[in-house]
KOLSEMAR-987832 format. One line per field, with one value per residue (C-alpha): z, y, x; residue number from 1. Coordinates in Angstrom, 1 decimal. Layout:
Z = c(Z ...)
Y = c(Y ...)
X = c(X ...)
n = c(NUM ...)
This chain:
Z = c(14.5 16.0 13.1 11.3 14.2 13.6 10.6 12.4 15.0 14.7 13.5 14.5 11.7 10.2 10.3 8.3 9.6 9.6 7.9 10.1 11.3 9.3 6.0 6.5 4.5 1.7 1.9 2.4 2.2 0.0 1.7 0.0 0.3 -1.1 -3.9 -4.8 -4.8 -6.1 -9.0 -9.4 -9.8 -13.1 -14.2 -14.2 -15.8 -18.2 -19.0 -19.4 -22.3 -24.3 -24.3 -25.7 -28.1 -29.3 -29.3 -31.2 -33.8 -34.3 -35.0 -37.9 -38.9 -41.4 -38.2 -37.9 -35.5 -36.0 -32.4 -33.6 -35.1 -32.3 -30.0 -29.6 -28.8 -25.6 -25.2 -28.5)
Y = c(-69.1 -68.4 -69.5 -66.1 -64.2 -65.2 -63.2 -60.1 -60.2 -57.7 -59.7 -58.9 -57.3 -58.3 -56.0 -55.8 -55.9 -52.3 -51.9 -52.9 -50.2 -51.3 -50.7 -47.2 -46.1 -47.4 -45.3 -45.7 -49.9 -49.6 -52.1 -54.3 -51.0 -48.7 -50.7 -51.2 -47.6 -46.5 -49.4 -48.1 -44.4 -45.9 -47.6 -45.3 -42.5 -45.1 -46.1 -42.0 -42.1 -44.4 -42.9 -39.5 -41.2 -43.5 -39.9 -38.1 -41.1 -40.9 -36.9 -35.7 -33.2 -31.6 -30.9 -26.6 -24.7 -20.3 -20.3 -21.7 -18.5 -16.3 -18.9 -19.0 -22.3 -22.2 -24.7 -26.4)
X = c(20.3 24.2 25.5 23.5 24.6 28.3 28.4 27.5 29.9 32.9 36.1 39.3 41.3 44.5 47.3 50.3 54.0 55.6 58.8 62.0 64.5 67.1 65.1 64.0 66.4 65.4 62.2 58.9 57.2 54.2 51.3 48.7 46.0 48.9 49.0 45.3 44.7 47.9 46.9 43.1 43.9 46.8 43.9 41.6 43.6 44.4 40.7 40.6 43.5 42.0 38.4 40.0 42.0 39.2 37.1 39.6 40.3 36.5 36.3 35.2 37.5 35.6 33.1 32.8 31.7 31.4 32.4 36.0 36.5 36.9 38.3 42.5 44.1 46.2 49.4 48.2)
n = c(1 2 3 4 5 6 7 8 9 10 11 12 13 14 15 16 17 18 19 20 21 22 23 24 25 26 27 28 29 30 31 32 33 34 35 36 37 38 39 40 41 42 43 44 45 46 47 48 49 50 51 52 53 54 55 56 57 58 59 60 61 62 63 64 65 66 67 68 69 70 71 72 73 74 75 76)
């Protein structure tokens, strides 16, 4: 029975150092949760690049629409 309640009791959190004075210079000091979101977000956009490559490797490019007609590329 405590042993279940143990689980549920708040913990105390573990905090990482700040970055001494004599390094502030150097900029800012990227911590562990920088990192994992900085490194999710690459990912992700990365994931994103190779699903439109894979789609565009996979076009047909005989495909035809009459809407193509009257559209203009932009930047293309």
């Amino acid at each position: 029975m405590v042993s279940s309640l143990r689980k549920f009791a708040p913990r105390r959190e573990h905090k990482e150092r700040g970055q001494i004075s004599s390094r502030k210079k150097l900029g800012f000091l990227e911590k562990h949760k920088d990192y994992v979101l900085r490194a999710r977000d690459y990912n992700e956009k990365q994931r994103q690049l190779k699903r439109l490559r894979e789609r565009a490797s996979t076009r047909n490019p005989d495909e035809f629409y009459f809407n193509m007609e009257k559209s203009q590329m932009q930047d293309g």
